[in-house]
N, C-alpha and C positions, 0 to 999 in steps of 0.2 A: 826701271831707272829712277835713280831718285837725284834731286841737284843738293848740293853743298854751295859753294860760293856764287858759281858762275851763275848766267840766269840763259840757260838753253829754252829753247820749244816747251811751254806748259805740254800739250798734248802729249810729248814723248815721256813725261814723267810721271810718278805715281804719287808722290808726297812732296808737298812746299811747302816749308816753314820758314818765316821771319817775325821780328819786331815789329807793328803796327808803324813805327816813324821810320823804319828802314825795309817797306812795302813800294815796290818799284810802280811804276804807272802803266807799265806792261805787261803785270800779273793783273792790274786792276781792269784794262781793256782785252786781255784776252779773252778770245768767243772759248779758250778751251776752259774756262771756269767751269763754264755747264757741265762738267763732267765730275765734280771733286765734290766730295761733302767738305765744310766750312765750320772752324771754328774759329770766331772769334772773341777772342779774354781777353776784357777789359780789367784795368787794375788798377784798382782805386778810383773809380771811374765813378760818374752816375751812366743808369740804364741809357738804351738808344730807342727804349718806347715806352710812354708810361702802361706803370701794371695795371694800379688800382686808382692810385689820386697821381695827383702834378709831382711825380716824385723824383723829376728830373736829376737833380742835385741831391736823390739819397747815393752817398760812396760807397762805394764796396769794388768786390770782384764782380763782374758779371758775365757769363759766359752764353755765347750767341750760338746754336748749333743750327745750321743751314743746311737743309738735303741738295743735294743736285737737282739741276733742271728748276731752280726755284729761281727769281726775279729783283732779290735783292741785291744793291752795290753796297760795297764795303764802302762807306764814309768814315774813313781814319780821322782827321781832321785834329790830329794833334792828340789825338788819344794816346794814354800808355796799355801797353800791353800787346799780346802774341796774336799771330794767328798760324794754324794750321790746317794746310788742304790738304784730303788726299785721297783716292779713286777707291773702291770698293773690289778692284782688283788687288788690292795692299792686304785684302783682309782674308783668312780661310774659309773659304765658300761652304766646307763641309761643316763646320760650328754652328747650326741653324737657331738654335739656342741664344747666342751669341747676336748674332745677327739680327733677329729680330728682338732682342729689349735696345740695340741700336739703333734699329728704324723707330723703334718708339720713343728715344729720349732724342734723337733728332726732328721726330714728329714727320717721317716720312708722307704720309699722307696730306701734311699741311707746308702752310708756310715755311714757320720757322719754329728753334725750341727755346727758351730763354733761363737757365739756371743760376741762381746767387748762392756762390760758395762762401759759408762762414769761413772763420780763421784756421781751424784742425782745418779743414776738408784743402784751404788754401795752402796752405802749406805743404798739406802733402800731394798738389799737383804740381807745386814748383820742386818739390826734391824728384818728380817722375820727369816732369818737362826737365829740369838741367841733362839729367841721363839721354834724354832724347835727343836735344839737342846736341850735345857734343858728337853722340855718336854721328848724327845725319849730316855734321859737315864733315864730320872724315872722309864721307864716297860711299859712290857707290858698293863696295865691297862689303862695307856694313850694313846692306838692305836686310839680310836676316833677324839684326839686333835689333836695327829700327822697327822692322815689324811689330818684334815682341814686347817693344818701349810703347809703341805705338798703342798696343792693344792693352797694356798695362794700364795706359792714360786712359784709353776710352770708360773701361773697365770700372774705372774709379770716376767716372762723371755717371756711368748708369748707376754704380753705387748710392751717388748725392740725389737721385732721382727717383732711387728704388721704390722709399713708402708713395709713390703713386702706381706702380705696379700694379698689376693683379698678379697672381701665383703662377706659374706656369703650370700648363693642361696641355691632353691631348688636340685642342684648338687652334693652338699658338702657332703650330705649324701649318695651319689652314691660312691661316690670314699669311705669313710669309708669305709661299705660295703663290696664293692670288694678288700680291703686291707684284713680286717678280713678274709674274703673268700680264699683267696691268703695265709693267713699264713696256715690255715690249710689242704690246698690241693694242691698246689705247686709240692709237689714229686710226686702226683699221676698225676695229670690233667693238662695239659699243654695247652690247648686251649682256647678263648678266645670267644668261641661260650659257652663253659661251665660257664663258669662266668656270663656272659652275662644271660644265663637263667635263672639262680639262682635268678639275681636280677628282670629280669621281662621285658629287654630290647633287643635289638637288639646290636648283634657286633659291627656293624658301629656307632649307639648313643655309645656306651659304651667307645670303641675308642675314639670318641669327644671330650667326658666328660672329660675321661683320660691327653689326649691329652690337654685342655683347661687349665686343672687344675694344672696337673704336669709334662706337655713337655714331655709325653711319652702316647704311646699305650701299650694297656695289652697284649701283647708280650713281649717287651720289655722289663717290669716291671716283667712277668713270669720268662724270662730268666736272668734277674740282680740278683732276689730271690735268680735261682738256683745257681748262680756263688755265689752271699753270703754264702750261704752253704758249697758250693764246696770250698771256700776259708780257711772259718774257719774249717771245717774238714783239710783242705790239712797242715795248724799250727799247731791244737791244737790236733788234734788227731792222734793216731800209727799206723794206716792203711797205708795200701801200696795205692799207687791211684789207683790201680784196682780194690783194695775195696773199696773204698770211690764209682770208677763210679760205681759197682754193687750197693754199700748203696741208690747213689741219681737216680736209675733206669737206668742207660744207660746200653745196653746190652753188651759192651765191650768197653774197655780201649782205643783203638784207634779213636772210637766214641766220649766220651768223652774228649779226647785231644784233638778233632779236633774243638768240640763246644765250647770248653775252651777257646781255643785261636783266635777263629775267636770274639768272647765276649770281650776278655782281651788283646789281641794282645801278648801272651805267652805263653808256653805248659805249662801245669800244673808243671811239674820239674822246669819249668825255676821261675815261681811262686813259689816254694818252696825256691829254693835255696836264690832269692830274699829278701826273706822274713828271714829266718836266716841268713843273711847277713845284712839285716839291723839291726837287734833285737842285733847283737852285736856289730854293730859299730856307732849307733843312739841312745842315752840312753834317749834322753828325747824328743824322738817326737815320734808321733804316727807308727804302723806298719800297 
């Protein structure tokens, strides 16, 4: 299902597009965000984090790509420009290719991904976004078109991104893989002998791989998961952190404070506090 005007159930839909000043307050609190990868283009905007120096007030386009399950709120705050969510169920699962140089320019394993579109590159995402959008308020009937709008647009952001690439190898589908594998067993499985099996190699290749591809080993990548989690529960949810560490398996709160911050260099409190302390005094950068 996709929405055009009306504003149904996030959960029940696959793609949300609107304007940044005509972004409803119950797209912005719905718990079904966790599920949508996120782009947000700014236009003509400065960035929402500095790069390199205080470059707050450099203008341009800036475009935010957000994976799922990650911790940031959209602060619009009078920004111009688009955003577009939309589930991984919208995308063709057999494209593997495809699919993972998207996990990479969204930077699936991390945060966030942040690209600055020059003028050519600008241009021709707004002659792809107008086709998308008209077709996506017509209805659902045109889920087909939007798909193929959809994947056009992405298409051309891995484009602006590509000279960081490496080439595609027989590799590349190693680490998809063990990403997918990771989303869905993270909470339980914490080992990288387990991964590892699943795909039919050895720890130390797997490691390698990992390591070659995205400056990390499956540890690493285990325990970033889990603090992703850990992070977005300790914001967005009313748990006390000793339920959050009973939720993501630790046997006790002091455990989990201790893994937390040897991770984050912070106690879980201190990450909290942190975090509502920006969210009211930061209105238009990222949390």
């Amino acid at each position: 299902m996709i929405f055009p005007l009306k504003e149904p159930r996030l959960e029940s839909s696959l793609i949300y597009i609107r304007n940044l000043n005509n972004c409803p307050s119950s797209y912005l609190n719905d718990q079904g965000r966790k599920d949508f990868f996120e782009i947000v283009w700014l236009k003509n905007e400065g960035p929402l984090h500095a790069l390199k120096m205080n470059d707050f007030n450099v203008k341009g386009d800036w475009i935010y790509l957000i994976p799922p399950y990650r911790v940031h709120q959209l602060n619009k705050a009078g920004k111009n420009g688009e955003l577009i969510s939309f589930k991984r169920e919208i995308l063709e699962e057999e494209d593997e290719e495809f699919l993972l140089d998207l996990f990479k320019v969204f930077n699936v394993p991390g945060e966030f991904s942040c690209l600055r579109a020059d003028k050519e590159a600008t241009v021709e995402l707004n002659n792809i976004y107008k086709l998308l959008i008209d077709e996506y308020q017509k209805g659902v009937d045109n889920l087909v078109i939007v798909k193929a709008l959809l994947k056009v647009f992405l298409l051309k952001l891995i484009q602006i991104k590509e000279q960081e690439f490496t080439s595609h190898d027989i590799y590349q589908k190693r680490v998809y893989e063990f990403l997918m594998l990771l989303e869905s067993n993270y909470l339980k499985v914490r080992n990288t002998d387990f991964y590892a099996g699943k795909l039919g190699i050895s720890s130390k290749r797997l490691n390698q791989i990992l390591k070659n591809k995205l400056d990390k080993t499956g540890m690493q990548l285990i325990h970033e998961r889990i603090i992703l989690k850990a992070k977005r529960l300790i914001i967005h949810s009313e748990n006390t952190i000793k339920e959050i560490a009973y939720e993501l398996g630790f046997s006790d709160r002091p455990y989990f404070s201790r893994f937390f911050k040897k991770q984050t260099g912070q106690t879980p409190d201190e990450f909290q506090k942190q975090a509502q302390n920006h969210v009211k005094s930061k209105f238009n950068t990222l949390v």
